[in-house]
MIKOLBA-323500 format. One record per residue (C-alpha): chain; x, y, z; residue number from 1. Coordinates in Angstrom, 3 decimals. Example, Ala and Ser with C-alpha at 12.3 -4.5 7.8 and 13.67 -1.06 7.14 Angstrom:
BEGIN
R   unit          x          y          z   pos
R      A     12.300     -4.500      7.800     1
R      A     13.670     -1.060      7.140     2
! end
This chain:
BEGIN
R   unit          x          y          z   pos
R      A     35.994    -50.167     28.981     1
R      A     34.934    -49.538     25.117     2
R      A     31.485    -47.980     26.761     3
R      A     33.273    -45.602     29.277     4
R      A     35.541    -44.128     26.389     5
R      A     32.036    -43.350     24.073     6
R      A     30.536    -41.654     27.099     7
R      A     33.829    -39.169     27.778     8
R      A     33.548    -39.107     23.945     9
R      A     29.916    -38.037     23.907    10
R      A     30.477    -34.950     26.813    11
R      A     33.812    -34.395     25.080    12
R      A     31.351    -33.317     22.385    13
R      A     28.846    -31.889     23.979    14
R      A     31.323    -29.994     25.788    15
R      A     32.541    -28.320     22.027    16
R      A     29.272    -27.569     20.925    17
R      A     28.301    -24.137     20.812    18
R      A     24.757    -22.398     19.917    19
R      A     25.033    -19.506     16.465    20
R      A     25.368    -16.352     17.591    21
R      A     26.104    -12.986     16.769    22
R      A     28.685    -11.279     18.155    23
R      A     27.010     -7.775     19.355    24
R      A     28.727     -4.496     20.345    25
R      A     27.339     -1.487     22.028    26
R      A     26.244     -0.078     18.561    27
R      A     24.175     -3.304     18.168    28
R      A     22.326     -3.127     21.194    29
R      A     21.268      0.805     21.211    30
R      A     20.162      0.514     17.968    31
R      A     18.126     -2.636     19.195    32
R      A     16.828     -0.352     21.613    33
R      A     15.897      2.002     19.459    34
R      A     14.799     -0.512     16.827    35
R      A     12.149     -1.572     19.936    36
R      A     10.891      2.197     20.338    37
R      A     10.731      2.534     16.721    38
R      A      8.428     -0.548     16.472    39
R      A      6.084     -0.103     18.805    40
R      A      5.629      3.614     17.397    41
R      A      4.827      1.955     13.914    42
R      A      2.099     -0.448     15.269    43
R      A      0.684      1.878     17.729    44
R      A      0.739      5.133     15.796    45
R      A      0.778      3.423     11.947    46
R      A     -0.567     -0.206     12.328    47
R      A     -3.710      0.918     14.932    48
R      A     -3.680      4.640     13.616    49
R      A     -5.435      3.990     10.621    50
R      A     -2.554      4.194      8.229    51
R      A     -2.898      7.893      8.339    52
R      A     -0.418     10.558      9.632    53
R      A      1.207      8.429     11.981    54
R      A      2.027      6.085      9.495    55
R      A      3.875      8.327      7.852    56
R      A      5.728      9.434     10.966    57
R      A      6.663      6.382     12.158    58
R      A      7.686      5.223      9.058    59
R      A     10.053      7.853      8.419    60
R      A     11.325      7.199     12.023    61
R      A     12.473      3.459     11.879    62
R      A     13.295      4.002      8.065    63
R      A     15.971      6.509      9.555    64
R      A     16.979      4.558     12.668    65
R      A     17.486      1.381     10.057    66
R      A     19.339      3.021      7.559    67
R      A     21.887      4.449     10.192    68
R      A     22.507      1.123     11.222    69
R      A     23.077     -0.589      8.061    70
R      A     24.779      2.154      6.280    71
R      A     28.397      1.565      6.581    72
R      A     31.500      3.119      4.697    73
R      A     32.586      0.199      3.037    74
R      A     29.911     -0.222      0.333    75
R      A     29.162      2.143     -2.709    76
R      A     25.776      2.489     -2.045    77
R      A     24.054      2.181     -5.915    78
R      A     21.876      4.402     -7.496    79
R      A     18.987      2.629     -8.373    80
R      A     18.984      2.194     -4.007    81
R      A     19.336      5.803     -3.852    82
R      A     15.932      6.524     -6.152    83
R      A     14.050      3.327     -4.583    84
R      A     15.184      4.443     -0.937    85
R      A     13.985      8.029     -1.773    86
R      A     10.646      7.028     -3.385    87
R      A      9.681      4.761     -0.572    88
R      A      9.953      8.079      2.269    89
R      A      7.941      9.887     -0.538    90
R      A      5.140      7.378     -0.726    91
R      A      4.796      7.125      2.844    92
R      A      3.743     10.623      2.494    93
R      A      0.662     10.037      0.560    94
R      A     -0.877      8.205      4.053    95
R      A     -1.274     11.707      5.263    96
R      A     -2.597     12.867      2.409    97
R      A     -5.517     10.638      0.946    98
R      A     -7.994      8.095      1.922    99
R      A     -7.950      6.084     -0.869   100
R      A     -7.697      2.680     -0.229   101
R      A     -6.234      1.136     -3.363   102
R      A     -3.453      3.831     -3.482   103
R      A     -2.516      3.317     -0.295   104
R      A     -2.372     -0.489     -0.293   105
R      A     -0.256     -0.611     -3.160   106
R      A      1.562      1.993     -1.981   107
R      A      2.334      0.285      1.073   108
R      A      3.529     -2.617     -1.346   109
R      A      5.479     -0.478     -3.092   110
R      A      6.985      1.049      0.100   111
R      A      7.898     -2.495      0.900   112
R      A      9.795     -3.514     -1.661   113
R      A     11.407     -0.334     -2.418   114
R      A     12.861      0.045      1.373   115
R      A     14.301     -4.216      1.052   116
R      A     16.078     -3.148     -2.318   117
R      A     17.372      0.287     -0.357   118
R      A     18.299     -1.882      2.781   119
R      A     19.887     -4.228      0.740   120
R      A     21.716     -1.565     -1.093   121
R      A     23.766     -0.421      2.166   122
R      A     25.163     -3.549      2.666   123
R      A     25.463     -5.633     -0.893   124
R      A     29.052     -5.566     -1.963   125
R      A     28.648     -7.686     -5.060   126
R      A     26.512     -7.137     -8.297   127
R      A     23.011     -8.813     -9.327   128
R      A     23.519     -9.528    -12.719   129
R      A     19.803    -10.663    -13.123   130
R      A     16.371     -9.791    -12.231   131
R      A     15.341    -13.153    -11.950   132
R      A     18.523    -13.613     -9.118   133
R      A     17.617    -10.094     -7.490   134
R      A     14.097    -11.469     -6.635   135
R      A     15.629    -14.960     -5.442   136
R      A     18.392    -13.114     -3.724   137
R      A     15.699    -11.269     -2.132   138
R      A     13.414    -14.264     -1.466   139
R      A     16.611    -15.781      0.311   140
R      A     17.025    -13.110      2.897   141
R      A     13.653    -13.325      4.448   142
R      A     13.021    -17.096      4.101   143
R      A     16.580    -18.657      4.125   144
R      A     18.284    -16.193      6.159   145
R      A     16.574    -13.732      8.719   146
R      A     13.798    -16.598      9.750   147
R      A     16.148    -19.179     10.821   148
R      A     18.096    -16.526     12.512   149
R      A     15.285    -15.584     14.778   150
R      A     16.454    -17.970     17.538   151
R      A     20.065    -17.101     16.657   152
R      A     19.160    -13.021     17.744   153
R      A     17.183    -14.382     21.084   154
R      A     20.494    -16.632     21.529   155
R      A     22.938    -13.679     21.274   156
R      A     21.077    -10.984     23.414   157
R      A     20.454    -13.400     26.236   158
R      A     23.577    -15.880     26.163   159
R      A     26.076    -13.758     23.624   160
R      A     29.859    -13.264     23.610   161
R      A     30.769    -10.694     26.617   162
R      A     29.458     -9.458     28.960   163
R      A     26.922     -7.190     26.541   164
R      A     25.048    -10.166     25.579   165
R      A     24.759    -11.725     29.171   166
R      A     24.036     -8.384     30.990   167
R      A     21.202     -7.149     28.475   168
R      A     19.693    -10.759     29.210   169
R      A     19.667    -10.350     32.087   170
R      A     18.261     -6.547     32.075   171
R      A     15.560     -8.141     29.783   172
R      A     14.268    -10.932     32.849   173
R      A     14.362     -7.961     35.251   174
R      A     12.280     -5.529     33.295   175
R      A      9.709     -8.943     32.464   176
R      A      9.642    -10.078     36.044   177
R      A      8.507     -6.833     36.984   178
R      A      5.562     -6.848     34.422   179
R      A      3.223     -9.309     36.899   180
R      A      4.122     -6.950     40.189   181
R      A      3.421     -3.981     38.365   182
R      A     -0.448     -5.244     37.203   183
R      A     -1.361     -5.684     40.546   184
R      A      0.507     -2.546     42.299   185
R      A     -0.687      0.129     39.503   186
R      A     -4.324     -0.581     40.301   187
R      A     -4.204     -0.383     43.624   188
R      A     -2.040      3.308     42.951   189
R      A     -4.934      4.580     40.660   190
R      A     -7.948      3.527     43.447   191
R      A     -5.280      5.419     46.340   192
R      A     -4.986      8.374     44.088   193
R      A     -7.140     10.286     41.559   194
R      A     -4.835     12.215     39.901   195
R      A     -2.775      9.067     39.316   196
R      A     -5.375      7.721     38.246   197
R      A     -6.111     10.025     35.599   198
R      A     -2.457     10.409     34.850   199
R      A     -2.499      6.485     33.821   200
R      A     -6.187      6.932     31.792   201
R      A     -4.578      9.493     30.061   202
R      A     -1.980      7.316     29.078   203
R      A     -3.746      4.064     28.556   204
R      A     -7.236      4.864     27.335   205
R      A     -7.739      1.062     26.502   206
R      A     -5.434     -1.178     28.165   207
R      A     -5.774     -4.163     26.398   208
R      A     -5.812     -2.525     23.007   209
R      A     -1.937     -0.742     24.480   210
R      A     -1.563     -3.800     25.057   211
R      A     -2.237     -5.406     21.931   212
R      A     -0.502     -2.470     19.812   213
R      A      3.097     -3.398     22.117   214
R      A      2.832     -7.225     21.739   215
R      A      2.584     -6.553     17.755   216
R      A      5.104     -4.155     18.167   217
R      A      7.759     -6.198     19.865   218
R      A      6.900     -8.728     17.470   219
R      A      8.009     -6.453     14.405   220
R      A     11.132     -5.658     16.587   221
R      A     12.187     -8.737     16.856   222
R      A     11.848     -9.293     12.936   223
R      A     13.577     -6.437     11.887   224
R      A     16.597     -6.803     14.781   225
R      A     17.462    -10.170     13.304   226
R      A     16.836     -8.868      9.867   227
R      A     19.577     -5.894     10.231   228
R      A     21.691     -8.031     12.374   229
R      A     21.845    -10.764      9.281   230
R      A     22.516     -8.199      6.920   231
R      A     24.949     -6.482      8.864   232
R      A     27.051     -9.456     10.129   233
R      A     26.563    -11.797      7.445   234
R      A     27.254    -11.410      3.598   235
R      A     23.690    -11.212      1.675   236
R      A     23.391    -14.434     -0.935   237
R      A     23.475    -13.469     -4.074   238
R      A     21.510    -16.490     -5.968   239
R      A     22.048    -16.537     -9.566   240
R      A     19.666    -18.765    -11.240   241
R      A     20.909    -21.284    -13.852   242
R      A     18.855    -21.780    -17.160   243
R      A     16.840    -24.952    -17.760   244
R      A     18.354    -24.665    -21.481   245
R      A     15.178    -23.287    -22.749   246
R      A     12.211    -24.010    -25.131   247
R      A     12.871    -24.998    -28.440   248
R      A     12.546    -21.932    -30.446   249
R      A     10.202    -23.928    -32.930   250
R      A      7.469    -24.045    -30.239   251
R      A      7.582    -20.515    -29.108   252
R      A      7.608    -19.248    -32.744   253
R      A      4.703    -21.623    -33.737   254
R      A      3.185    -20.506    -30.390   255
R      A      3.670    -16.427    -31.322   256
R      A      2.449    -16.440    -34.645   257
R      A     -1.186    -17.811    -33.853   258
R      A     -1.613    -15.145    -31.158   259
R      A     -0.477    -12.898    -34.110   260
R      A     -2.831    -13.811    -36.452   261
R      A     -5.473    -13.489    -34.152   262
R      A     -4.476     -9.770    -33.087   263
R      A     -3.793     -9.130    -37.015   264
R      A     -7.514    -10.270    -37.609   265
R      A     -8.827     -7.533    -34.931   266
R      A     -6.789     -5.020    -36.229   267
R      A     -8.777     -5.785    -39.667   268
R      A    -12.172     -6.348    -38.394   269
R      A    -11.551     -2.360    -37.118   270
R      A    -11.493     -0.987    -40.158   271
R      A    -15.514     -1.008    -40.480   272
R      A    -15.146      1.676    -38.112   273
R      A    -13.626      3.975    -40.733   274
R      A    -14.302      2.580    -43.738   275
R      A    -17.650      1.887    -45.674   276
R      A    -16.569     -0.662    -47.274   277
R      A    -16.162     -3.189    -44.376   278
R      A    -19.439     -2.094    -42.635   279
R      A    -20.416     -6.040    -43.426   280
R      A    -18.436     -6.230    -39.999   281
R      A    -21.276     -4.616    -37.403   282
R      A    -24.534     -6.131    -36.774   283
R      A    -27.612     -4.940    -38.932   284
R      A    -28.883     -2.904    -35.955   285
R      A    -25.736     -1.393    -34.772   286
R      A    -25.913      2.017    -33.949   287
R      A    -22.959      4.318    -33.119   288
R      A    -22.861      6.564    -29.703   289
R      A    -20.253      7.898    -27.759   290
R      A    -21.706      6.423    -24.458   291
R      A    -21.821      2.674    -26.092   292
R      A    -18.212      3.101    -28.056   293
R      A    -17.246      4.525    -24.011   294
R      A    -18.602      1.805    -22.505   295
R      A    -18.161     -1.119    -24.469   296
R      A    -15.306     -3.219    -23.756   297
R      A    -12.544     -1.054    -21.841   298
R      A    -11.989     -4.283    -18.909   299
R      A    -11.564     -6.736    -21.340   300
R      A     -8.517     -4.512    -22.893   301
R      A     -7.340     -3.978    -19.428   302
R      A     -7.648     -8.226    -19.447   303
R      A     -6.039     -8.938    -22.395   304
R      A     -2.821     -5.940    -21.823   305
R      A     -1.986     -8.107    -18.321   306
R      A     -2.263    -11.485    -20.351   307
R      A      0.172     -9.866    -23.112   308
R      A      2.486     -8.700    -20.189   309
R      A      2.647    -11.862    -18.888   310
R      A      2.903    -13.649    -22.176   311
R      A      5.807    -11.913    -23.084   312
R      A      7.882    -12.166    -19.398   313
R      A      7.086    -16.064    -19.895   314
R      A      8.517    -16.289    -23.471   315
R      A     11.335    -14.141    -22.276   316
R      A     12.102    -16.271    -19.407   317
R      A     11.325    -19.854    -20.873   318
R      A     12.826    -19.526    -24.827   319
R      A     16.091    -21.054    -25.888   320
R      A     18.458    -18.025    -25.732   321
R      A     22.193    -18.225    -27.608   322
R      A     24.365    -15.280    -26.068   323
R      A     21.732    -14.797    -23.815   324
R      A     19.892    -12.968    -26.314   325
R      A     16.043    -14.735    -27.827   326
R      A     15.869    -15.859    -31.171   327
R      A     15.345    -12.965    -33.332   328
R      A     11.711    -14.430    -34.671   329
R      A     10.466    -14.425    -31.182   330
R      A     11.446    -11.068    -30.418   331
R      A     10.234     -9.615    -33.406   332
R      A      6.307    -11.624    -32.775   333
R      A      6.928    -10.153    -29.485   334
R      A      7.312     -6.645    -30.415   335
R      A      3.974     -6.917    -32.368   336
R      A      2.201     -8.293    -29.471   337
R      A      3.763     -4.949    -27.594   338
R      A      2.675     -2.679    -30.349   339
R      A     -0.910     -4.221    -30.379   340
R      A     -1.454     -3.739    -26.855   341
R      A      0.436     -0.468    -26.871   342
R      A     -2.565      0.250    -29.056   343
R      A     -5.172     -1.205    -27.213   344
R      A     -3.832      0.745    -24.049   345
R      A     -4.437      4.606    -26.163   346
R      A     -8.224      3.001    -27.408   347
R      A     -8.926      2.016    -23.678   348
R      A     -7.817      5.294    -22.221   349
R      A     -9.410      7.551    -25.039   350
R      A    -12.511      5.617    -24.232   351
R      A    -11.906      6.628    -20.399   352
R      A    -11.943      9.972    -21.412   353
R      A    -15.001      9.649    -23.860   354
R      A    -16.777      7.729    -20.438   355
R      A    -15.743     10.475    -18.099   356
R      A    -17.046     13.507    -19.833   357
R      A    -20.165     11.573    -20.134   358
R      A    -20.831      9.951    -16.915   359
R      A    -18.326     12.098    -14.814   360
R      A    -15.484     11.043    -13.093   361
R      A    -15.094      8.372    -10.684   362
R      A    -12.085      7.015     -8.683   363
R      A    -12.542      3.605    -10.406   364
R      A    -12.255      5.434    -13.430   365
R      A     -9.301      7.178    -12.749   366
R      A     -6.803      4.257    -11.182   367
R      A     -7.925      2.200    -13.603   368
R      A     -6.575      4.587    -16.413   369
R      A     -3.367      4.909    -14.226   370
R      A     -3.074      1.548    -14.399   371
R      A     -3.254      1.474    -18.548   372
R      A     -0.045      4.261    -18.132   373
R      A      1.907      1.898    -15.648   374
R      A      1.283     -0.895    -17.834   375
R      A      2.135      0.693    -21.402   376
R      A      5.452      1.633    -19.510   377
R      A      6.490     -1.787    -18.544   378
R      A      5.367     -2.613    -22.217   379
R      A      7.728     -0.794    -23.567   380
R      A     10.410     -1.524    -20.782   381
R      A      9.584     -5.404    -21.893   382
R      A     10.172     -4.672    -25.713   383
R      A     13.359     -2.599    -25.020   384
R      A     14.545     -5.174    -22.819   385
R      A     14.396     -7.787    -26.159   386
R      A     17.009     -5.661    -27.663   387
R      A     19.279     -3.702    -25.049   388
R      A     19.940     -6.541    -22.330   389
R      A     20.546     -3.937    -19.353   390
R      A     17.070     -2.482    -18.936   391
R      A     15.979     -3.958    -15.814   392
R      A     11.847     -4.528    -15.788   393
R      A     11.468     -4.864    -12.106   394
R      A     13.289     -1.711    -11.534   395
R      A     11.519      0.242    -14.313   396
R      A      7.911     -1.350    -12.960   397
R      A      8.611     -0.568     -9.083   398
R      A      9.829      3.063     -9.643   399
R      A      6.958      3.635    -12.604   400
R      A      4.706      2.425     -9.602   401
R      A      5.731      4.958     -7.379   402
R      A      5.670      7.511     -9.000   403
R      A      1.813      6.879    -10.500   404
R      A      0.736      6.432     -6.457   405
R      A      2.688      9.457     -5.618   406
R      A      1.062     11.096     -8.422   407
R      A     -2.398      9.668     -7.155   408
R      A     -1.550      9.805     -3.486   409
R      A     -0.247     13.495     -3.232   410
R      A     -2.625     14.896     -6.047   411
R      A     -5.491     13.010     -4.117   412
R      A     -7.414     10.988     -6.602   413
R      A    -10.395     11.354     -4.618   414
R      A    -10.456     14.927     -4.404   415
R      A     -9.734     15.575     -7.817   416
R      A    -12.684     13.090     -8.963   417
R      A    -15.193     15.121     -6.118   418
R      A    -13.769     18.298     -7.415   419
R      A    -14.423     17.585    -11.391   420
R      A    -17.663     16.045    -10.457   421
R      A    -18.830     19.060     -8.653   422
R      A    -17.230     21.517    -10.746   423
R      A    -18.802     19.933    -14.139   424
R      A    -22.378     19.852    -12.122   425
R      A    -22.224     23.202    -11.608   426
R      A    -21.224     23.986    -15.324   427
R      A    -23.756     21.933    -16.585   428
R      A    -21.089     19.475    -18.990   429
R      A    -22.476     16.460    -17.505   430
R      A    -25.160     14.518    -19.613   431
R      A    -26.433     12.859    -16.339   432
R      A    -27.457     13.895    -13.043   433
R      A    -25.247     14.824    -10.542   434
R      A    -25.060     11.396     -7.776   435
R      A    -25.079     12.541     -4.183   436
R      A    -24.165      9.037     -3.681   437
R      A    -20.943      9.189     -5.208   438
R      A    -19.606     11.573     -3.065   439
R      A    -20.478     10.126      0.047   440
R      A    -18.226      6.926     -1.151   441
R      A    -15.342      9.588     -2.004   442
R      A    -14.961      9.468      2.060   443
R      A    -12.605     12.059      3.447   444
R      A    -12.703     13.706      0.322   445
R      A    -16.280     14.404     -0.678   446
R      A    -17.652     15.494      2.565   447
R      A    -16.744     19.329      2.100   448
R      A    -18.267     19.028     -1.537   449
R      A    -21.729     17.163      0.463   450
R      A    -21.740     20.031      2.579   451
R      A    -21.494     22.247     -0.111   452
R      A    -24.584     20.687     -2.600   453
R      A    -26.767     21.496      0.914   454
R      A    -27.071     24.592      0.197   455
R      A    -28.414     24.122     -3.807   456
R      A    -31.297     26.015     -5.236   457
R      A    -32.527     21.880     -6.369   458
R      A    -35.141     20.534     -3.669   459
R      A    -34.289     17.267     -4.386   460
R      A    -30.699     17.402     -4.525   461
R      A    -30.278     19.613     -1.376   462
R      A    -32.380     16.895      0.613   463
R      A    -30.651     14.243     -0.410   464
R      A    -27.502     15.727      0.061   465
R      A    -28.532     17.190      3.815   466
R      A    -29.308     13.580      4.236   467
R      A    -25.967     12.211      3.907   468
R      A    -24.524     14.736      5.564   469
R      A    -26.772     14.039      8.961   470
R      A    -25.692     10.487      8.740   471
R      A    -21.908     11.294      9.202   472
R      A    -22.753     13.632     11.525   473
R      A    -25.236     11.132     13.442   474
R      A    -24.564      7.801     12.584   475
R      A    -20.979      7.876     14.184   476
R      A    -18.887      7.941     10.977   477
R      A    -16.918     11.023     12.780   478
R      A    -18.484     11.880     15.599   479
R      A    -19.690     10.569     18.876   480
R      A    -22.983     11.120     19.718   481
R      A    -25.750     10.221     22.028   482
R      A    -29.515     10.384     21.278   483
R      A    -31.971     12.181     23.913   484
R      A    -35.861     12.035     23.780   485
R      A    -37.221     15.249     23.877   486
R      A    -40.512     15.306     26.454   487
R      A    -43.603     17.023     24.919   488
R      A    -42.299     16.698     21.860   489
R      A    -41.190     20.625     21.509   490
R      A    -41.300     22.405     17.867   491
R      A    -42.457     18.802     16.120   492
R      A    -38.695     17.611     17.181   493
R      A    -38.741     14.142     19.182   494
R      A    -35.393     13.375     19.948   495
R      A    -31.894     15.260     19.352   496
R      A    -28.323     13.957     18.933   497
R      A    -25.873     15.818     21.082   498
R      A    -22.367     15.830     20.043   499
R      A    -19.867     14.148     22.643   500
R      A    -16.649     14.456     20.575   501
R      A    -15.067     13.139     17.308   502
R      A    -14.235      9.456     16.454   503
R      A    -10.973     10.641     14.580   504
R      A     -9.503     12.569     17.946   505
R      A     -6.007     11.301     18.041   506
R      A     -2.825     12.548     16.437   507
R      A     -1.925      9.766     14.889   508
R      A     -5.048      9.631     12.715   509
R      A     -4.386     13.170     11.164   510
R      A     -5.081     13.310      7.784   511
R      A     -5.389     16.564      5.091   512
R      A     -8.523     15.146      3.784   513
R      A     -9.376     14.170      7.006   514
R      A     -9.096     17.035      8.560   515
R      A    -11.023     19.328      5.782   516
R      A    -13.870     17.114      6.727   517
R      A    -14.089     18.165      9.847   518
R      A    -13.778     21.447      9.222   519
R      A    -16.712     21.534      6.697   520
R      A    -18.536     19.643      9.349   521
R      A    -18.118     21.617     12.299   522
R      A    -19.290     24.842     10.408   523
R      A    -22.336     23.245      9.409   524
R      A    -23.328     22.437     12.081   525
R      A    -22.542     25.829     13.620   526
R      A    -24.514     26.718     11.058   527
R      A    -27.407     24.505     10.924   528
R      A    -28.078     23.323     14.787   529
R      A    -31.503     21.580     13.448   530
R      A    -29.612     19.013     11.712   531
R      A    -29.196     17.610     14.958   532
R      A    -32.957     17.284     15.473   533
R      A    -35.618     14.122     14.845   534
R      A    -38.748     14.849     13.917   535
R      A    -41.592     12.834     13.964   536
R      A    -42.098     12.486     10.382   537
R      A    -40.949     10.332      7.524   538
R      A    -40.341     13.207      5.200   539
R      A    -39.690     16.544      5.999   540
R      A    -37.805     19.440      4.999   541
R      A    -35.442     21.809      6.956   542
! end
């Protein structure tokens, strides 16, 4: 009797148990429509398109399509949200602009966490008091909230409340049952029919890469539907992280004050620069020059302004506070330590300069003094912070990013280091010779200036430059070719390359610099049809 009463007990339960699930509306499922289209636009056209123009497009498209879903009347959206959200559509920009690699992957990064802070912003009705708890709170969503929602959005489109959920479910089977018919029925269409057939080659130039591109792009759907979904039916955490009580203030002063000493001792040993009386300082055989002083230790300041960063965050974060405030020792040592490397940022970047208008300007050269800005910002962001408890750090750091890659990005570093290179060639202001090289690595960028440094009055130079510019034409950097033997060898010319079309063809890998390239490589080839030619010697001339 006892065991029949824990069965009916047991299905009694069973029977009350219900899955998680979200309870969706019509709004919820266009814009998961739409949030599919979106997605697949990104990976196809942004993801596979080279992170070029149609990054920027399809950014700008599912940034849009999110934001209309989230946004809602209820919240008062904040400003810092406003900027972020506004810098991020900005800095998407700079994809169709340059082909610098390092500003656009920390653009992208930037992009990133600017659009999470904007997303969050349409939806947060409470206030972060801390950035420590705005980077946990933002942790949360993506690792304690949208992740284990994933089967929780699968759940409510196939088996949700109402009809909605059960009819899109089973709208989704239909469309996926059809998949397997239509593999074998469209290729028997295209061998029945050529102009289907070139309708669907048109469409699908590579089938497994379409392929590919849709399965990563459902993928991201599916991520960002249960993303907006948890932000939109659920109240974002707001984690607020407790203190440990702190380091004893001892330590971190004792700590402080050798680091100090040490920067008060380099400050000293400097003054054998400017005064004689400390020359004792420099070796016997040390010798002064512009080049060496240029040269001469720049990375290691970029080294030790991170560790100072860091240093500072940590004692910051870690120190026994009372009113939430450090102990006024620490923040003074602290305030040295920014000073010093506020220092050591100007010496670094006036030795940038002295470097550049001896060796010329590279783009190494140029982020890297970006970077020295970006980081003598935060410095001072840091220091304030010490004193006036509602600077925010992160905020300052993210939108000081931005605006250095937009700077970069839309001014296009690498142009304006090919420009300066060329233009200071030309003038005769560089102590070295001009590298041919160096352009070639500019990419996009330095292929008009290549084509340009063809037609100098220098033997050398001109070769060497010609050179480079037959190997993007030939080597299939941008265009396709095909090599033909010439019989009889006509003219001294053995072979030729004939031009089948460009690698860079589609819209979604337009680019500015991309597509000034092409133009100064289509007209010189209009203009010199022999660079297509292979002759039978090692060295010749044109």
């Amino acid at each position: 009797m006892e065991e029949k009463i824990f069965v009916e007990n047991s299905a009694a339960e069973e029977e009350k148990y219900v899955p998680k699930t979200f309870e969706l509306s019509i709004k919820d499922g266009i814009f998961a429509l739409l949030f599919c289209v979106a997605s697949v636009m990104f990976s196809s056209f942004g993801l596979f398109g080279g992170f070029c123009g149609g990054f920027t497009v399809s950014f700008l498209v599912i940034f849009g399509v999110i934001t209309a879903y989230l946004c809602t009347k209820n919240v008062k959206i904040s400003a810092i949200g406003v900027v972020l959200g506004m810098l991020s559509c900005a800095l998407s920009v700079i994809f169709s602009i340059t082909s610098n690699g390092s500003v656009r992957f920390f653009g992208f990064i930037c992009i990133v966490l600017s659009t999470i802070i904007w997303f969050d912003s349409l939806v947060r009705k409470d206030k972060i008091k801390s950035e420590v708890s705005l980077l946990a709170s933002i942790f949360a969503q993506v690792f304690e909230e949208m992740l284990p929602n994933l089967p929780v959005t699968f759940t409510s489109f196939f088996n949700g409340k109402g009809k909605f959920g059960k009819n899109l479910g089973r709208v989704l089977i239909g469309i996926a049952l059809a998949i397997p018919v239509l593999i074998i029925v469209v290729p028997l269409l295209m061998s029945s029919d050529d102009a289907f057939k070139g309708f669907v080659e048109m469409l699908f130039d590579n089938v497994a890469l379409t392929l590919l591109e849709f399965a990563i792009g459902i993928v991201i759907a599916v991520m960002v539907i249960t993303y907006c979904l948890t932000l939109k039916k659920e109240n974002s955490k707001t984690v607020e992280i407790k203190g440990f009580g702190g380091v004893e203030n001892a330590i971190i002063i004792s700590f402080l004050s050798v680091i100090s000493i040490c920067y008060l001792t380099y400050l000293f040993s400097q003054l054998a620069y400017f005064f004689s009386a400390f020359k004792g300082f420099l070796p016997k055989d040390y010798k002064f020059t512009y080049a060496e002083y240029a040269r001469k230790g720049f990375f290691e300041m970029c080294a030790i302004a991170g560790i100072n960063l860091v240093l500072i965050l940590v004692v910051f974060i870690i120190s026994k506070k009372k009113n939430g405030k450090v102990n006024i020792a620490s923040r003074l040592f602290c305030v040295f330590i920014g000073l010093f490397t506020l220092l050591i940022i100007t010496t670094a970047i006036s030795k940038m300069v002295l470097y550049i208008d001896t060796y010329g300007m590279t783009v190494l050269r140029l982020t890297t003094s970006a970077f020295m800005i970006f980081l003598a910002v935060v410095f001072i962001a840091v220091m304030l912070k010490l004193f006036i408890k509602r600077i925010r750090i992160i905020y300052t750091a993210l939108i000081t990013a931005s605006i250095i890659l937009l700077v970069l990005g839309i001014g296009n570093v690498n142009k304006v280091a090919a420009d300066y290179n060329y233009y200071a060639y030309k003038n005769g202001l560089l102590e070295t010779e001009v590298d041919v090289y160096s352009f070639y690595e500019l990419g996009d960028e330095g292929v008009p200036y290549l084509v340009k440094l063809c037609d100098e009055q220098d033997l050398t130079l001109r070769e060497d430059a010609r050179e480079q510019v037959k190997s993007l034409i030939t080597f299939g950097d941008y265009y396709e070719t095909e090599y033909e033997e010439i019989k009889g060898n006509l003219y001294g010319f053995i072979g030729r390359y004939e031009v089948k079309g460009k690698v860079y063809d589609k819209p979604s890998q337009f680019s500015f610099a991309r597509n000034e390239a092409y133009e100064a490589l289509d007209k010189f080839i209009e203009e010199n049809p022999e660079i297509l030619y292979v002759k039978n010697e090692s060295n010749y001339s044109y």
